[in-house]
PDB file as gemmi writes it, atoms N, CA and C in Angstrom:
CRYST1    1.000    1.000    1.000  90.00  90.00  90.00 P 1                      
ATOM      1  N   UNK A   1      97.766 -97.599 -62.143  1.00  0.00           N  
ATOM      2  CA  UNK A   1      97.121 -97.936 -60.882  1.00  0.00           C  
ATOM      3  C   UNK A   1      98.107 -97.663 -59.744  1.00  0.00           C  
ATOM      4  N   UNK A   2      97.876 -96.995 -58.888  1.00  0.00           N  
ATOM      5  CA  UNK A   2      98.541 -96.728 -57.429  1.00  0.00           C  
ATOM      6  C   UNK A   2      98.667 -97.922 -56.638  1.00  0.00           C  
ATOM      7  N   UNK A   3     100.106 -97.796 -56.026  1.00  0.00           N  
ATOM      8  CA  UNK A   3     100.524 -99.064 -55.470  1.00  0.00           C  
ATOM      9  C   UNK A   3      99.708 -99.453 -54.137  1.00  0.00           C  
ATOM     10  N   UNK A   4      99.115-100.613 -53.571  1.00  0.00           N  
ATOM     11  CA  UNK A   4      98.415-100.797 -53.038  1.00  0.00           C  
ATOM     12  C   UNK A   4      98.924-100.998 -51.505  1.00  0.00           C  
ATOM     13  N   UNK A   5      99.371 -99.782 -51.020  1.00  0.00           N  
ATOM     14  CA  UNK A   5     100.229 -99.504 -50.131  1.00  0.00           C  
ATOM     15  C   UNK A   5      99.604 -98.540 -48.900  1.00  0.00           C  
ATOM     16  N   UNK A   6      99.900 -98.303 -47.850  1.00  0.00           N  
ATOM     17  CA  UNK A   6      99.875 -97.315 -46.952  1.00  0.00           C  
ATOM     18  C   UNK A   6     100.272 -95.956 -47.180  1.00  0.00           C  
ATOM     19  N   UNK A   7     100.347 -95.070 -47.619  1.00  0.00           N  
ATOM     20  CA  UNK A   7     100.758 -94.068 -47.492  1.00  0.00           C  
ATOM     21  C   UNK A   7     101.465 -93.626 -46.437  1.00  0.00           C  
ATOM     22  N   UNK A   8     101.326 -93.698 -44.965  1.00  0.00           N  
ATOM     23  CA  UNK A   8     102.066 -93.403 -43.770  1.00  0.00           C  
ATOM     24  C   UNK A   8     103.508 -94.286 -43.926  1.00  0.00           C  
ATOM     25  N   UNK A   9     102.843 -95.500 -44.145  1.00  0.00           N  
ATOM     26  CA  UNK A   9     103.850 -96.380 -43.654  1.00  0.00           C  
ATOM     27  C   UNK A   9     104.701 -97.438 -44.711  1.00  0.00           C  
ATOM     28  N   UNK A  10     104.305 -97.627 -45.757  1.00  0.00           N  
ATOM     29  CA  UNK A  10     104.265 -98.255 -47.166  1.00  0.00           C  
ATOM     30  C   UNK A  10     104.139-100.083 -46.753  1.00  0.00           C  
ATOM     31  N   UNK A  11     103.434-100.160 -45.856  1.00  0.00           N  
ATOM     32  CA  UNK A  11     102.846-101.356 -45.493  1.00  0.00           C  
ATOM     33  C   UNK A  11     101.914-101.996 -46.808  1.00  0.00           C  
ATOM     34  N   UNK A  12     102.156-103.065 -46.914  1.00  0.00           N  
ATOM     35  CA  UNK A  12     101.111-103.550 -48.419  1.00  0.00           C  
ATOM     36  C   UNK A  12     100.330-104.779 -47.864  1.00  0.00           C  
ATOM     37  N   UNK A  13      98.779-104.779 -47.976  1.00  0.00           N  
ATOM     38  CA  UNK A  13      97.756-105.597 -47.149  1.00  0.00           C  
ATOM     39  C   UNK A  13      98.608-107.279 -47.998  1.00  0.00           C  
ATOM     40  N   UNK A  14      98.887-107.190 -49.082  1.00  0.00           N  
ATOM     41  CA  UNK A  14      99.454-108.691 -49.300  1.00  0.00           C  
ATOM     42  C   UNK A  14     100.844-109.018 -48.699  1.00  0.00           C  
ATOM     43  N   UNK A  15     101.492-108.471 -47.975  1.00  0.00           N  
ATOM     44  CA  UNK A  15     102.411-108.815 -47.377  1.00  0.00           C  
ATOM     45  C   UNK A  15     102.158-108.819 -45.948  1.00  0.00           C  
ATOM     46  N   UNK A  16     101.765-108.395 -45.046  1.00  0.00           N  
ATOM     47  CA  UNK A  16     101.327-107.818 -43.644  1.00  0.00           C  
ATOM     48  C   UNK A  16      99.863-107.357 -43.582  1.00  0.00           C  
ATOM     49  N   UNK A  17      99.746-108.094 -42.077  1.00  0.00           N  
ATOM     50  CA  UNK A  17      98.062-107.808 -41.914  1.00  0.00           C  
ATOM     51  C   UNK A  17      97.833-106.504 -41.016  1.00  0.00           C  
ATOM     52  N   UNK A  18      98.825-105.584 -40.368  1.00  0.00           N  
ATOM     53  CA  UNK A  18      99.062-104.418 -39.778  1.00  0.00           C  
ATOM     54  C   UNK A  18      99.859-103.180 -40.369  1.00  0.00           C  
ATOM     55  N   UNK A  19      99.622-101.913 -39.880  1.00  0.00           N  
ATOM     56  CA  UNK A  19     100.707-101.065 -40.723  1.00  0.00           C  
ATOM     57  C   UNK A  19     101.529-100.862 -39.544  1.00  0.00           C  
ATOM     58  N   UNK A  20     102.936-100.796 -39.955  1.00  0.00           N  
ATOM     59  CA  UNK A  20     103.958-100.792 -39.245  1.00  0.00           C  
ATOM     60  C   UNK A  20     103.623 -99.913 -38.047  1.00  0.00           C  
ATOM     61  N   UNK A  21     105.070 -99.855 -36.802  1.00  0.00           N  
ATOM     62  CA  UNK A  21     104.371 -99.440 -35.243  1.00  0.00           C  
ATOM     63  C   UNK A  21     104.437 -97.756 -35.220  1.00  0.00           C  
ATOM     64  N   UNK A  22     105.272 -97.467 -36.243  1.00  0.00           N  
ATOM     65  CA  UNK A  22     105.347 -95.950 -36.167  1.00  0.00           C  
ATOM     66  C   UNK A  22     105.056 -95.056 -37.100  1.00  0.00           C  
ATOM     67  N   UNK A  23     103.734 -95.928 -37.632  1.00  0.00           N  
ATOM     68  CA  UNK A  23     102.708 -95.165 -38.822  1.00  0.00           C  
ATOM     69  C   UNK A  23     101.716 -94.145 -38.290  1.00  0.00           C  
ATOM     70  N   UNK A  24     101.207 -93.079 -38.756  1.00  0.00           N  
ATOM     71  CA  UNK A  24     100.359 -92.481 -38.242  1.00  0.00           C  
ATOM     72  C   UNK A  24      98.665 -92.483 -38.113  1.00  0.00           C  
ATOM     73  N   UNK A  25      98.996 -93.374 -39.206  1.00  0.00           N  
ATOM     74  CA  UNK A  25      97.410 -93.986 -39.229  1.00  0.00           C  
ATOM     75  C   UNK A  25      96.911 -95.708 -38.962  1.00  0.00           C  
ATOM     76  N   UNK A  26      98.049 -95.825 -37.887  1.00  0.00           N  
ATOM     77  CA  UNK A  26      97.620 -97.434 -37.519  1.00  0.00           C  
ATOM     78  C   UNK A  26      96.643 -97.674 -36.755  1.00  0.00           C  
ATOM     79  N   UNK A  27      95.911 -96.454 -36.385  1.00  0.00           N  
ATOM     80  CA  UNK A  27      95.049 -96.909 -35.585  1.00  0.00           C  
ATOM     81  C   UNK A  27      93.510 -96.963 -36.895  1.00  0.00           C  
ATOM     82  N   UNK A  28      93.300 -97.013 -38.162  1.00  0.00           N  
ATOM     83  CA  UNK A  28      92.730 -97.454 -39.106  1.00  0.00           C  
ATOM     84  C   UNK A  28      93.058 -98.589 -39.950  1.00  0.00           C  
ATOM     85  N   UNK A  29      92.257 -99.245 -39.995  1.00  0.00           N  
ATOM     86  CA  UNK A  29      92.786-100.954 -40.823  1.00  0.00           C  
ATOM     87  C   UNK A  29      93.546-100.643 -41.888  1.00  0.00           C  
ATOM     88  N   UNK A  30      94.407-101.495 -42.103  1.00  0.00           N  
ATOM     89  CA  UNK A  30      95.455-101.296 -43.378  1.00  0.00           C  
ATOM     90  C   UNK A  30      94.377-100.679 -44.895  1.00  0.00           C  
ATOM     91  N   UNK A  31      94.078-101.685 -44.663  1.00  0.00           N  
ATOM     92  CA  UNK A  31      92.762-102.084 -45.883  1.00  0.00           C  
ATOM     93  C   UNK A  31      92.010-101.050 -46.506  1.00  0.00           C  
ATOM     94  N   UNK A  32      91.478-100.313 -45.463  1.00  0.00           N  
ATOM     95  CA  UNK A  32      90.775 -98.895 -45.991  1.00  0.00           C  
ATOM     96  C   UNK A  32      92.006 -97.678 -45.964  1.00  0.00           C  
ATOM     97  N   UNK A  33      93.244 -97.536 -46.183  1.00  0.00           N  
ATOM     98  CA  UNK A  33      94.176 -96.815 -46.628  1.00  0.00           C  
ATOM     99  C   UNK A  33      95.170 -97.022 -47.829  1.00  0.00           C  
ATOM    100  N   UNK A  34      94.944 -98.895 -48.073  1.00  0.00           N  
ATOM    101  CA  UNK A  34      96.197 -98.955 -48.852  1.00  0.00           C  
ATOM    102  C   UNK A  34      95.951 -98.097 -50.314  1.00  0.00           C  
ATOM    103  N   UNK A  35      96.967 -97.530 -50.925  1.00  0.00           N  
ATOM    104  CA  UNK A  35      96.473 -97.033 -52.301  1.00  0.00           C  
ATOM    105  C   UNK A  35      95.996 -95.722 -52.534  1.00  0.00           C  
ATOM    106  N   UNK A  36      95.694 -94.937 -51.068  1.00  0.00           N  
ATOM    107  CA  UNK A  36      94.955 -93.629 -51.084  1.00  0.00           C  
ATOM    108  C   UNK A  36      96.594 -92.797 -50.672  1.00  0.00           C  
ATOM    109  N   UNK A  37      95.739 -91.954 -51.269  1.00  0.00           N  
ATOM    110  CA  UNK A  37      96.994 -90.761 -51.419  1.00  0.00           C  
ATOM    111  C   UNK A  37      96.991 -90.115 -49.673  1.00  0.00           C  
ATOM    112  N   UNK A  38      98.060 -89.571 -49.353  1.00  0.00           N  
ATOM    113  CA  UNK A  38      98.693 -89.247 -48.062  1.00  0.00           C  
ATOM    114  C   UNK A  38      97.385 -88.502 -47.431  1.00  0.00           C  
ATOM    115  N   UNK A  39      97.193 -87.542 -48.508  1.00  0.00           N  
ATOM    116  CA  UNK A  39      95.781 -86.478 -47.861  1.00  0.00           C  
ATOM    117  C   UNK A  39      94.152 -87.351 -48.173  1.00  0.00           C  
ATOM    118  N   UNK A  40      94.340 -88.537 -48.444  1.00  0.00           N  
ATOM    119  CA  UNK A  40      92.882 -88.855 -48.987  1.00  0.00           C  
ATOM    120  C   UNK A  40      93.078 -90.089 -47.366  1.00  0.00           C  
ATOM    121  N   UNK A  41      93.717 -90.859 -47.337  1.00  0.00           N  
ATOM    122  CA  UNK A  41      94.018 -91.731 -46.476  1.00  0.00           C  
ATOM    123  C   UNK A  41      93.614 -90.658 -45.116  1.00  0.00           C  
ATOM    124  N   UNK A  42      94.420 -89.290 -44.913  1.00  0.00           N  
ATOM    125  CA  UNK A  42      93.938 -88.562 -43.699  1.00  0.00           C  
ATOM    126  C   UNK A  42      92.927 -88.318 -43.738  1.00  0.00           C  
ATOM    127  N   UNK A  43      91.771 -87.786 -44.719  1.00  0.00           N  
ATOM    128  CA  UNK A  43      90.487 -87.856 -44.658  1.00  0.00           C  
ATOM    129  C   UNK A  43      89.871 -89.169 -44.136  1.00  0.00           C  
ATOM    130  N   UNK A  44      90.209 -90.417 -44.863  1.00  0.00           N  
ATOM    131  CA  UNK A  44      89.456 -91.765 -44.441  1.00  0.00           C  
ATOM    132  C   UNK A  44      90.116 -91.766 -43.232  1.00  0.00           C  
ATOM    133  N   UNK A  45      91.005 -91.572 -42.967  1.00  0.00           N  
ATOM    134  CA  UNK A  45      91.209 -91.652 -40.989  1.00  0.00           C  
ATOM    135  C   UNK A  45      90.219 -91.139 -40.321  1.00  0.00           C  
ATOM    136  N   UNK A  46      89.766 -89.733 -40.378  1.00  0.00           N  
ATOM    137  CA  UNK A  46      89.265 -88.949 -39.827  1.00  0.00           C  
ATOM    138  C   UNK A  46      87.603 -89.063 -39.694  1.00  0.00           C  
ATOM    139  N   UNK A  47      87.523 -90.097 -41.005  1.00  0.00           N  
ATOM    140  CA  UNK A  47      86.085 -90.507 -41.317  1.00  0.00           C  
ATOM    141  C   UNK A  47      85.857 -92.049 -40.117  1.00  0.00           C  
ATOM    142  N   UNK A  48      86.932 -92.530 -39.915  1.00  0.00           N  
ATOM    143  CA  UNK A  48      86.940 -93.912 -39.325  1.00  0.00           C  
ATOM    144  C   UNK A  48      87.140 -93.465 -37.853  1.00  0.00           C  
ATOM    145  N   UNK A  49      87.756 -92.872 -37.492  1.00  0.00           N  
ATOM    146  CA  UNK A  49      87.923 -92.009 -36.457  1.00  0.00           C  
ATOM    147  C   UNK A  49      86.706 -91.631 -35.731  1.00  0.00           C  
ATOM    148  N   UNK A  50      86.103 -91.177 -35.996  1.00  0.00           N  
ATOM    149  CA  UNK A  50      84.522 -90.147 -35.908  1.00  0.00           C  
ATOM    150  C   UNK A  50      84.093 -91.677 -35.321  1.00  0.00           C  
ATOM    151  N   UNK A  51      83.411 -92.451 -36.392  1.00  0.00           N  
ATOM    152  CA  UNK A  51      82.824 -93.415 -36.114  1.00  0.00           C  
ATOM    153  C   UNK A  51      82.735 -94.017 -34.497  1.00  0.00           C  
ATOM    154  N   UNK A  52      84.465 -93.985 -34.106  1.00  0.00           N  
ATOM    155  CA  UNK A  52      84.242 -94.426 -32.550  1.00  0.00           C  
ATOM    156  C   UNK A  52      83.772 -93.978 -31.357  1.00  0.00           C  
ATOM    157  N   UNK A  53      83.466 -92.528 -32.169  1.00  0.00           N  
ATOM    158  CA  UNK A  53      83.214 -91.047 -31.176  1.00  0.00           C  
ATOM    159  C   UNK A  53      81.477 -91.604 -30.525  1.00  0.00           C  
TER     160      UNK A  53                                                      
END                                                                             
């Protein structure tokens, strides 16, 4: 099982409720990145992203 981590930032939702300030995907909840791989996490950015459009 993949560590349940940030990929940008290696922020882990059971330790911290934010991903660190100089992550690239902090502007998406920890939550829907921890555990996804670097390029799957940039897809779910891009999917969460849209949404605000």
């Amino acid at each position: 099982m993949p560590p349940r981590q940030c990929p940008g930032c290696d922020a882990a939702p059971s330790e911290r409720a934010d991903h660190y300030a100089d992550c690239p995907l902090k502007d998406v909840p920890l939550a829907q990145v921890a555990g996804l791989t670097l390029k799957e996490a940039g897809a779910e950015a891009a999917r969460w992203r849209a949404r605000d459009d």
